[in-house]
C-alpha positions in Angstrom: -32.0 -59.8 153.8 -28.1 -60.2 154.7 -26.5 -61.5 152.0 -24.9 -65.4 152.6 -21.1 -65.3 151.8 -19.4 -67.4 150.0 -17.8 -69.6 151.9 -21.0 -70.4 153.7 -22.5 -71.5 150.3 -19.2 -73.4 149.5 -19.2 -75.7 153.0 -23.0 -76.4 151.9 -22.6 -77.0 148.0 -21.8 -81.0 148.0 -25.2 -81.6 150.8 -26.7 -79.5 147.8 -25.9 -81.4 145.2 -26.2 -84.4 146.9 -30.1 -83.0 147.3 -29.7 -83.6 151.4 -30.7 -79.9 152.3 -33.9 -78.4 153.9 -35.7 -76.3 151.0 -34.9 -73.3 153.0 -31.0 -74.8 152.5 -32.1 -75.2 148.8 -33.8 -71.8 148.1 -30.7 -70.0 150.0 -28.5 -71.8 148.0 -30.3 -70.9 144.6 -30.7 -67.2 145.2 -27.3 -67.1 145.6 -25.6 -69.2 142.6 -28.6 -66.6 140.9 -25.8 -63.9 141.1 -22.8 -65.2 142.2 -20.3 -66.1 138.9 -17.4 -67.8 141.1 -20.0 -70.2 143.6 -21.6 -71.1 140.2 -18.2 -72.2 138.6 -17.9 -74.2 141.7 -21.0 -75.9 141.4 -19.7 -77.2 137.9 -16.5 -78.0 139.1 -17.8 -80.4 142.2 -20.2 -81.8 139.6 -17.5 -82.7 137.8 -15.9 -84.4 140.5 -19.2 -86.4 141.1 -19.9 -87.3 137.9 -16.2 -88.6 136.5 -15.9 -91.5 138.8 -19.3 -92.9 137.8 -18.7 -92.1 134.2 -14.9 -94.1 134.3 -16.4 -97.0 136.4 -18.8 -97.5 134.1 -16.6 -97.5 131.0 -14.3 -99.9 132.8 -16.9 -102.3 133.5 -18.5 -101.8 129.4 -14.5 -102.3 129.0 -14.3 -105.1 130.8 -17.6 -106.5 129.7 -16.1 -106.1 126.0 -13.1 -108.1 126.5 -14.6 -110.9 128.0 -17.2 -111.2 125.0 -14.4 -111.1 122.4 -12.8 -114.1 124.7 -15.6 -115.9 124.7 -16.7 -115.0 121.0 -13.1 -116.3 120.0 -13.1 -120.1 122.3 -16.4 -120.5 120.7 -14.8 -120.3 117.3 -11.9 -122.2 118.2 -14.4 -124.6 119.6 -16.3 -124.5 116.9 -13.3 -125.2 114.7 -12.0 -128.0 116.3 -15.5 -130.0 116.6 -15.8 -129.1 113.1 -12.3 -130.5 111.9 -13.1 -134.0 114.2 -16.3 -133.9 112.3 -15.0 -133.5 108.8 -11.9 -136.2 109.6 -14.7 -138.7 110.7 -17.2 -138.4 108.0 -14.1 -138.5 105.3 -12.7 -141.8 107.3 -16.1 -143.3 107.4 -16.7 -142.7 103.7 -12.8 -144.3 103.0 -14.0 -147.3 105.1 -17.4 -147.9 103.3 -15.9 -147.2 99.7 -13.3 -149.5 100.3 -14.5 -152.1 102.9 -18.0 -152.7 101.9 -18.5 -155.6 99.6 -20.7 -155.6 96.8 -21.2 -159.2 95.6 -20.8 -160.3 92.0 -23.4 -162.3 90.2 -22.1 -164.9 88.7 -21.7 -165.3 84.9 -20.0 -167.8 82.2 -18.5 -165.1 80.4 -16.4 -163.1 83.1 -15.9 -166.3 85.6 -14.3 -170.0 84.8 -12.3 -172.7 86.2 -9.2 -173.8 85.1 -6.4 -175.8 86.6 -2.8 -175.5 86.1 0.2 -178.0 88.0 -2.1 -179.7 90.2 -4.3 -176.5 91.4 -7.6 -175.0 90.6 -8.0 -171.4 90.1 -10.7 -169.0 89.3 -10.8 -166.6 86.3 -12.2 -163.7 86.5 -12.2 -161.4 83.6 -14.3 -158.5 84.4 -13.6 -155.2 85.3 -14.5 -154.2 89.1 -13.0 -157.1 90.6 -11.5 -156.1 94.4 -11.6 -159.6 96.2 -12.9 -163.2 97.0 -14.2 -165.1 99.7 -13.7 -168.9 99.6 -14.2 -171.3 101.9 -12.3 -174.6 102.2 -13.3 -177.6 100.7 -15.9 -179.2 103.1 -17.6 -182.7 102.8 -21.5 -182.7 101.4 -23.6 -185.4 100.5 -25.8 -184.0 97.2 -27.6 -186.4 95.3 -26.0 -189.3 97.3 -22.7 -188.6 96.1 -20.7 -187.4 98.9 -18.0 -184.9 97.6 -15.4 -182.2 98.8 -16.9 -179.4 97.8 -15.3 -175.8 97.5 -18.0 -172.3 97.8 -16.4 -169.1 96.9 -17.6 -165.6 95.3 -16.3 -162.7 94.3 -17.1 -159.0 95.0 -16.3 -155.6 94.2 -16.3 -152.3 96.4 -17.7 -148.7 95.5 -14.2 -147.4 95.5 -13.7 -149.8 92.3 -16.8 -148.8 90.6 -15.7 -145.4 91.5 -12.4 -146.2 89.7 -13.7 -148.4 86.9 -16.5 -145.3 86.1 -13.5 -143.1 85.8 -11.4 -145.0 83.6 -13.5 -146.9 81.2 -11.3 -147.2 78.3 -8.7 -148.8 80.3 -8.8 -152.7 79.8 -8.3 -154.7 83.0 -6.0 -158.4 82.9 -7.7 -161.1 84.0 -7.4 -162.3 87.5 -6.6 -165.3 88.6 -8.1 -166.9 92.5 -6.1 -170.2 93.9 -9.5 -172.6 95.4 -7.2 -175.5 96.4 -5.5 -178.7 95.0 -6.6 -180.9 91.9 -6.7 -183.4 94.1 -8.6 -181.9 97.2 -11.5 -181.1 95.4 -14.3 -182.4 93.7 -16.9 -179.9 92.9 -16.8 -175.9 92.9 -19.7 -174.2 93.7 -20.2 -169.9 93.2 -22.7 -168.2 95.8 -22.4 -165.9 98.6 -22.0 -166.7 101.8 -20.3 -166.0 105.2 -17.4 -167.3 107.2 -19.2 -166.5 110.5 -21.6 -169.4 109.4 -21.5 -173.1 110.9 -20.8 -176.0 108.6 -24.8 -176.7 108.4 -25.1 -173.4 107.1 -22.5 -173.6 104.4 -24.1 -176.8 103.5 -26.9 -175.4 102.7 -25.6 -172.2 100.8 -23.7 -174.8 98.9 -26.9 -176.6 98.4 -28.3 -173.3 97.1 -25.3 -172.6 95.0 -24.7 -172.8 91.4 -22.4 -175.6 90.6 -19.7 -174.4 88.5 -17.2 -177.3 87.9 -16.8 -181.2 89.4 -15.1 -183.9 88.4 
């Protein structure tokens, strides 16, 4: 059999590789890489060529695909971070607001809460220890045991934040505090309970009614 040259094999090495030839093609092509050095190194080489532009376009795109993971990896944790932070800053203001703003009422007794009265006004005395405010509501007219009368309701209350406070410094010793209810002559019976000023004047009648008298004329 005539031997195929060369450059024949060349022009039909990249339909070879490409696996587009007849098996005649194929086995021509064979036998002749079998002892041919140079058509073999040429058959590497064009392999080369066909394999190197898959191989960079797929590290490009794993590249690629990299990158825009770490992107997203990283606005998740700024994301993250950020919703996290809003979180924090509202739980810490809601827990300022309830230790300071929520009212814990305080149960009246003789030996931390009197009445006095001092040029022409009436004030309460309180001489406990977790005192952080009053409520008291201005002397209103009442009819109790058919002896109508101006009467003032107040009470007092504390907040966690001065439990809190008083828990932490026990040995300290508070002053007593002083609460202006109105004139001498404005008032004529001081009642202590708990109420709200939302309420209509039937309803502080009767939480005045349900209150424990505290001083009258």
């Amino acid at each position: 059999m005539k031997r195929i040259s060369c450059n024949i094999i060349r022009d039909v090495l990249p339909l070879y590789l490409e696996d587009v030839v007849s098996n005649d093609t194929k086995e021509m092509v064979e036998e002749h890489l079998e002892s041919c050095v140079l058509c073999r190194k040429e058959v590497k080489i064009l392999k080369q060529d066909i394999d190197l532009p898959s191989s960079q376009t797929l590290q490009l795109a794993q590249a690629k695909a990299l990158k825009n993971l770490k992107s997203w990896i990283r606005k998740k944790k700024i994301i993250v971070s950020m919703v996290s932070t809003a979180l924090a800053v509202v739980i810490i203001i809601s827990l300022i607001l309830f230790l300071t703003l929520s009212k814990i009422y305080i149960p009246y007794e003789d030996s931390q809460i009197s009445i006095t009265e001092s040029d022409g006004k009436i004030y309460a005395v309180y001489n406990g220890n977790v005192l952080d405010g009053s409520v008291t509501h201005h002397p209103v007219s009442v009819r109790i045991n058919n002896q109508e009368q101006d009467a003032v309701l107040f009470y007092l209350y504390s907040t966690p934040w001065m439990k809190l406070t008083y828990l932490f410094n026990q040995n300290e010793q508070s002053d007593s505090s002083m609460i202006l209810l109105g004139s001498v002559d404005e008032i004529d019976s001081i009642y202590y309970g708990k109420f709200s000023l939302d309420n209509s004047k039937t309803d502080i009648l009767t939480f005045i009614k349900q209150a424990k008298l505290i001083w009258g004329k």
